[in-house]
N, CA, C and O atoms as a GROMACS GRO file, in nm:
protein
  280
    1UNK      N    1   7.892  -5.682  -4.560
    1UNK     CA    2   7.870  -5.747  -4.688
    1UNK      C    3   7.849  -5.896  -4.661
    1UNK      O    4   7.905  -5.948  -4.564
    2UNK      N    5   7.758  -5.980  -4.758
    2UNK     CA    6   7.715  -6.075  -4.712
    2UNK      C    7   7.753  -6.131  -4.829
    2UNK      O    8   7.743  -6.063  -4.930
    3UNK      N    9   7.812  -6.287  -4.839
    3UNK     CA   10   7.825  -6.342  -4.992
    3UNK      C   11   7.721  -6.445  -4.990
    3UNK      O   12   7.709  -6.514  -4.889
    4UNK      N   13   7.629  -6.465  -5.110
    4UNK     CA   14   7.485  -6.513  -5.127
    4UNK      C   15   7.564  -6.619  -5.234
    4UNK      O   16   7.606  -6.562  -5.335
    5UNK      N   17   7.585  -6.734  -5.230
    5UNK     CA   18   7.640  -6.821  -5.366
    5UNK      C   19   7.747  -6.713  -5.418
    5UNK      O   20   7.828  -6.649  -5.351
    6UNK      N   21   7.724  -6.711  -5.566
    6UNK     CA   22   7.836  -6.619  -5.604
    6UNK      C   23   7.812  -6.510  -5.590
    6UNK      O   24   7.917  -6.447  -5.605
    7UNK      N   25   7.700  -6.421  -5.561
    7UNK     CA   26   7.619  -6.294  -5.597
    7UNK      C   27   7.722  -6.220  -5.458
    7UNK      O   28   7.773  -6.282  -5.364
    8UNK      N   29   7.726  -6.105  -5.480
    8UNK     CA   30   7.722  -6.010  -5.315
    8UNK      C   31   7.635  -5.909  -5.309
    8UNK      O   32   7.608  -5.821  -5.391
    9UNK      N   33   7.575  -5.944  -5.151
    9UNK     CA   34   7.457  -5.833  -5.162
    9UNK      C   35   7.525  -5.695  -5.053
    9UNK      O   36   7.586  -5.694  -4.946
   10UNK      N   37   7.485  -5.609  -5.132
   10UNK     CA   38   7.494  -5.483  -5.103
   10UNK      C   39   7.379  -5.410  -5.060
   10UNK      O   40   7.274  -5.474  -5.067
   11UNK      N   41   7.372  -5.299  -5.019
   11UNK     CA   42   7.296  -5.164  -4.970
   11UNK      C   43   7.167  -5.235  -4.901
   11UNK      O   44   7.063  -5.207  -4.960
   12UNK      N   45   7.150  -5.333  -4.777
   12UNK     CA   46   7.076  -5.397  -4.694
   12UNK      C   47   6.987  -5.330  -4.650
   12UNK      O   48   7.015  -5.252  -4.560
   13UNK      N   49   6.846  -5.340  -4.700
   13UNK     CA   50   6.816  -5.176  -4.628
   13UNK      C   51   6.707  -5.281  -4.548
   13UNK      O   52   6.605  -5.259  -4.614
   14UNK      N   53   6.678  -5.359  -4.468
   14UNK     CA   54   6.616  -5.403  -4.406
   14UNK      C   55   6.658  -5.546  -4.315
   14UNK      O   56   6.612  -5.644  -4.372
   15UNK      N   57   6.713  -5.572  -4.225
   15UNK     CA   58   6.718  -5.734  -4.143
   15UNK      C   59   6.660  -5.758  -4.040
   15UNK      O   60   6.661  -5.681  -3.944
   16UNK      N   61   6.596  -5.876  -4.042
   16UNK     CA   62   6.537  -5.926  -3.901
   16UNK      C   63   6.590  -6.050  -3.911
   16UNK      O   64   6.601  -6.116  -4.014
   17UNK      N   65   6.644  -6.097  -3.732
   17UNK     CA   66   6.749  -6.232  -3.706
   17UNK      C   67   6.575  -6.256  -3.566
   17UNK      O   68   6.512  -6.175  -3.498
   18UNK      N   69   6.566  -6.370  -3.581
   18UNK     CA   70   6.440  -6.409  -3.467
   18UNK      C   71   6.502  -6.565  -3.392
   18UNK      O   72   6.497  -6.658  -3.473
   19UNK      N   73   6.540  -6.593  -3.299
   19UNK     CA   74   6.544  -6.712  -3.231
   19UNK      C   75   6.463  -6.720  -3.130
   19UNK      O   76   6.433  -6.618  -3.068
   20UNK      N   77   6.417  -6.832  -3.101
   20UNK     CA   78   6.322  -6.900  -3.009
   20UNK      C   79   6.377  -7.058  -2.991
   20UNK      O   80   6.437  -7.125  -3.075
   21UNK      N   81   6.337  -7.097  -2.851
   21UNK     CA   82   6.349  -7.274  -2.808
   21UNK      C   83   6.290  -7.255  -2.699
   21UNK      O   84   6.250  -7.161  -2.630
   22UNK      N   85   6.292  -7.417  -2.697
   22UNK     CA   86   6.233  -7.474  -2.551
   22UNK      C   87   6.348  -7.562  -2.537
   22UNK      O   88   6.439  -7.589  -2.615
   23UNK      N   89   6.303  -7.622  -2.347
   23UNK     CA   90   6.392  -7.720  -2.359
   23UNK      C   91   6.334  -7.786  -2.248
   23UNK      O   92   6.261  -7.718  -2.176
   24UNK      N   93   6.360  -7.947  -2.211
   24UNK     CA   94   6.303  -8.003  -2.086
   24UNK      C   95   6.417  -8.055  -2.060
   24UNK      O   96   6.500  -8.099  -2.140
   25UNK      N   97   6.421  -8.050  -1.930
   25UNK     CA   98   6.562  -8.128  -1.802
   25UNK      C   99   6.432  -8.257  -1.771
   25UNK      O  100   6.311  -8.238  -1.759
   26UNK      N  101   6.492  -8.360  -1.766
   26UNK     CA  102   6.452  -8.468  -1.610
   26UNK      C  103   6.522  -8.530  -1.542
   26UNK      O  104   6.574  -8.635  -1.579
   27UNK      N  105   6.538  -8.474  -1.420
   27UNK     CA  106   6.641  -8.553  -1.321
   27UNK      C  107   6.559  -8.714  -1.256
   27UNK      O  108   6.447  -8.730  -1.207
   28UNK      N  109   6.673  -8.815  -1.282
   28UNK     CA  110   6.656  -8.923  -1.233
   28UNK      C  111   6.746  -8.926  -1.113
   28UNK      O  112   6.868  -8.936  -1.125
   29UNK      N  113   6.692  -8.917  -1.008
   29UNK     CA  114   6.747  -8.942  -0.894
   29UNK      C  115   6.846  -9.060  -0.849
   29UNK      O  116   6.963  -9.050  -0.812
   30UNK      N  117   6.758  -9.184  -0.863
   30UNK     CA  118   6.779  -9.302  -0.838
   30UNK      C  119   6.956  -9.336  -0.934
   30UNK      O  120   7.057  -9.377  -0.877
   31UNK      N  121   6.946  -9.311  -1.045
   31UNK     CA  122   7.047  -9.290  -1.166
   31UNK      C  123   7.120  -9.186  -1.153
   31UNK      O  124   7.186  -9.165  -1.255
   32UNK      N  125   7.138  -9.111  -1.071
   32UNK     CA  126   7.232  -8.985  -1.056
   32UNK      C  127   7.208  -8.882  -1.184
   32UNK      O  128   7.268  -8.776  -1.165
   33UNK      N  129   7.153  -8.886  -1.277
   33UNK     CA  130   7.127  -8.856  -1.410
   33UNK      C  131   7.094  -8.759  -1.441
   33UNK      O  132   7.086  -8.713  -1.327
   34UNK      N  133   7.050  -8.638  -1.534
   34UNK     CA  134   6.977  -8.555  -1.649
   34UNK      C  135   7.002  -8.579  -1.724
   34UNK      O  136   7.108  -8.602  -1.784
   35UNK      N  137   6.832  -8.582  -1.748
   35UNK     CA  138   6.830  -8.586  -1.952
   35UNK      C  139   6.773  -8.480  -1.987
   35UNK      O  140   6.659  -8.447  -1.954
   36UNK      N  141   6.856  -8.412  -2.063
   36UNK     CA  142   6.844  -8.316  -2.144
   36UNK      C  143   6.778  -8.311  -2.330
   36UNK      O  144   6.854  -8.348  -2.420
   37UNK      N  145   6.657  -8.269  -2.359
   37UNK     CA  146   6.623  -8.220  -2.496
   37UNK      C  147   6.576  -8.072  -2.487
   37UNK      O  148   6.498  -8.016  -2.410
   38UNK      N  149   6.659  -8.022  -2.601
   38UNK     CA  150   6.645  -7.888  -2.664
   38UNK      C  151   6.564  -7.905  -2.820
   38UNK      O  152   6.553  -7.996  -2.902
   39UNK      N  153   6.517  -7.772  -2.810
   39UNK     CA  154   6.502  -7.749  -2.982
   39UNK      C  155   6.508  -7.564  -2.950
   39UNK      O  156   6.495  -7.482  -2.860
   40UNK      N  157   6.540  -7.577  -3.100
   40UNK     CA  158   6.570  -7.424  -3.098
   40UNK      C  159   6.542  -7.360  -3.270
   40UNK      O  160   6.573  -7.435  -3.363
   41UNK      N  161   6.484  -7.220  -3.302
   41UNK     CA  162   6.421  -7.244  -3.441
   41UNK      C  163   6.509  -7.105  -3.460
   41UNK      O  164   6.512  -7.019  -3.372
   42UNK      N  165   6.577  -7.093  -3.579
   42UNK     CA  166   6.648  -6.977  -3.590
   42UNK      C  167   6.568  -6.889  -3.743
   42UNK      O  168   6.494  -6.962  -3.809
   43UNK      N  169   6.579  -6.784  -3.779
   43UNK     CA  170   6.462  -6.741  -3.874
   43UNK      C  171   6.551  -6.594  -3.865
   43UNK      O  172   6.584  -6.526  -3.768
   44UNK      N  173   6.573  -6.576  -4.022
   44UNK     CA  174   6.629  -6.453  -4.088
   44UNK      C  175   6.572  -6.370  -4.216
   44UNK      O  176   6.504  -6.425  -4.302
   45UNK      N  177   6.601  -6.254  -4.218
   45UNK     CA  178   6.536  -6.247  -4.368
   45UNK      C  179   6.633  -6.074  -4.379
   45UNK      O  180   6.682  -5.998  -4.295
   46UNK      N  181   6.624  -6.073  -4.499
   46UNK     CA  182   6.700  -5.969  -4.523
   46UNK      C  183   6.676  -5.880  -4.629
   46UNK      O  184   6.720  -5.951  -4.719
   47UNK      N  185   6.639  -5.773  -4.688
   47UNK     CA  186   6.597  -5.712  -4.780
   47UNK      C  187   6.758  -5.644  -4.852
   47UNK      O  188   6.842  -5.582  -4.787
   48UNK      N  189   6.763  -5.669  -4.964
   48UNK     CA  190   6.886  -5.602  -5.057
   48UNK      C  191   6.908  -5.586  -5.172
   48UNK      O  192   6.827  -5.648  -5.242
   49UNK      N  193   6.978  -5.534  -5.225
   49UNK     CA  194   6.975  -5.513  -5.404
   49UNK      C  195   7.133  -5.642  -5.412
   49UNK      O  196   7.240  -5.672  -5.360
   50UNK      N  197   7.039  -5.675  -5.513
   50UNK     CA  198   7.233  -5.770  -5.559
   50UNK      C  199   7.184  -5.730  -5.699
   50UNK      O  200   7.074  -5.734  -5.755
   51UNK      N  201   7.289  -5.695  -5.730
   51UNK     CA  202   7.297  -5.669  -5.916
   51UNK      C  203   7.198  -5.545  -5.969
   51UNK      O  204   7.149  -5.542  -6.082
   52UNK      N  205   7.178  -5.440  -5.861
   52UNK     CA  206   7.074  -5.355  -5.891
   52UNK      C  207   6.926  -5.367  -5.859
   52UNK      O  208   6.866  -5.265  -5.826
   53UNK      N  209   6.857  -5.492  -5.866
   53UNK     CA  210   6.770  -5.604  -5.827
   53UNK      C  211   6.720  -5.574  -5.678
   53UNK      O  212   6.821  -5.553  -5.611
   54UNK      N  213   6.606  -5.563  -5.597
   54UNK     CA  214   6.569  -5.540  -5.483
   54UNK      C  215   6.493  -5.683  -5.482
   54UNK      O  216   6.401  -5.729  -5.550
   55UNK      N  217   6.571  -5.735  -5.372
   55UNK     CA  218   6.496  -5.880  -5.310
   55UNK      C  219   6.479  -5.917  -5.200
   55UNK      O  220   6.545  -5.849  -5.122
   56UNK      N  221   6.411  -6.005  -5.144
   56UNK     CA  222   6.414  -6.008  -5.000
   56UNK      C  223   6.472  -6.182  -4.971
   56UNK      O  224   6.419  -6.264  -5.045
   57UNK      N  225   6.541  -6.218  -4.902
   57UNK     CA  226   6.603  -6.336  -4.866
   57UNK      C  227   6.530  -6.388  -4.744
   57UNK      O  228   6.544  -6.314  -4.647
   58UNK      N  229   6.433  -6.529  -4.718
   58UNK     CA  230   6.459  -6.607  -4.588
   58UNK      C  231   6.530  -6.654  -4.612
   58UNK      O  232   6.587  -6.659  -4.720
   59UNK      N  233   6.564  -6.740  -4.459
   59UNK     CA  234   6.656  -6.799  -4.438
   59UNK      C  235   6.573  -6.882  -4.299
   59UNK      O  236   6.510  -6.806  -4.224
   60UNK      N  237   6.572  -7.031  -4.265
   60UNK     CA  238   6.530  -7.073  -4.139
   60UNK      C  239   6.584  -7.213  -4.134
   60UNK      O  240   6.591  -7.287  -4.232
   61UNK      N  241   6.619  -7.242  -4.022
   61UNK     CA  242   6.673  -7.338  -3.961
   61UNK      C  243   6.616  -7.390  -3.809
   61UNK      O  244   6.567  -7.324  -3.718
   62UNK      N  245   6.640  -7.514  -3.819
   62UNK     CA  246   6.581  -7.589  -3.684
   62UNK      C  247   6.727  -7.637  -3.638
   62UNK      O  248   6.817  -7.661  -3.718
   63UNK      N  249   6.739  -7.649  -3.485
   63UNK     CA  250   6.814  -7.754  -3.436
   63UNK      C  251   6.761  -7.858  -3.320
   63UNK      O  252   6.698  -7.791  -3.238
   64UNK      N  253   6.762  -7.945  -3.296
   64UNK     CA  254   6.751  -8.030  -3.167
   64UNK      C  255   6.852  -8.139  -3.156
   64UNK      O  256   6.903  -8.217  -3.236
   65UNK      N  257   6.865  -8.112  -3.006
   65UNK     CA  258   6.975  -8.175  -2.938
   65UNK      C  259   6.942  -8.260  -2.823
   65UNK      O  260   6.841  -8.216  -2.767
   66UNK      N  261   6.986  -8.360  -2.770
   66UNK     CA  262   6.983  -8.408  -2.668
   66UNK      C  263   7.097  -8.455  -2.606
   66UNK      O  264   7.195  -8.488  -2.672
   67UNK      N  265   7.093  -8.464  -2.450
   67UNK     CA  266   7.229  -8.502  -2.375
   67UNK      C  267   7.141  -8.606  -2.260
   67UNK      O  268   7.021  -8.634  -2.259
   68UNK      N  269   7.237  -8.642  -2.180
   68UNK     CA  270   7.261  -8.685  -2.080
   68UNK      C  271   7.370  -8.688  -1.972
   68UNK      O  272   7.472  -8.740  -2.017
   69UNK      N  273   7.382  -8.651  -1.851
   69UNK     CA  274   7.486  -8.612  -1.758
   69UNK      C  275   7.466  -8.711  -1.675
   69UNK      O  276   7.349  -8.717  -1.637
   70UNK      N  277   7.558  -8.815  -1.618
   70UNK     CA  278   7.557  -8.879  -1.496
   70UNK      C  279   7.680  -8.804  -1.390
   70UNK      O  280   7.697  -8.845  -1.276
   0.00000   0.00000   0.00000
């Protein structure tokens, strides 16, 4: 069971969850260093009845991150 705002959706008769990223390292030698950037794209969708009602829900999100390690 999934809670949607106040609604709860019931009898799910369909989900797809999809992630994908990239990411680049560059080592600086000289600096002892990596630098690190990510991105990463997350993507959902879900087919369900709330309230009797047959609907289908996306859902998508991005993240990007970056670091550095000495």
């Amino acid at each position: 069971m999934l809670r949607w705002a106040t609604s709860v959706i019931n009898d799910a008769t369909n989900t797809m969850l999809q992630v994908w990223g990239v990411g680049i390292t560059q080592n600086i030698d000289a600096a002892a260093t990596e630098l690190y950037l990510n991105y990463r794209n997350f993507s959902a969708a879900i087919t369900a009845s709330i309230a009797g009602v047959a609907v289908r829900l996306r859902l998508t999100t991005s993240t990007l991150a970056s670091a550095a390690r000495m």
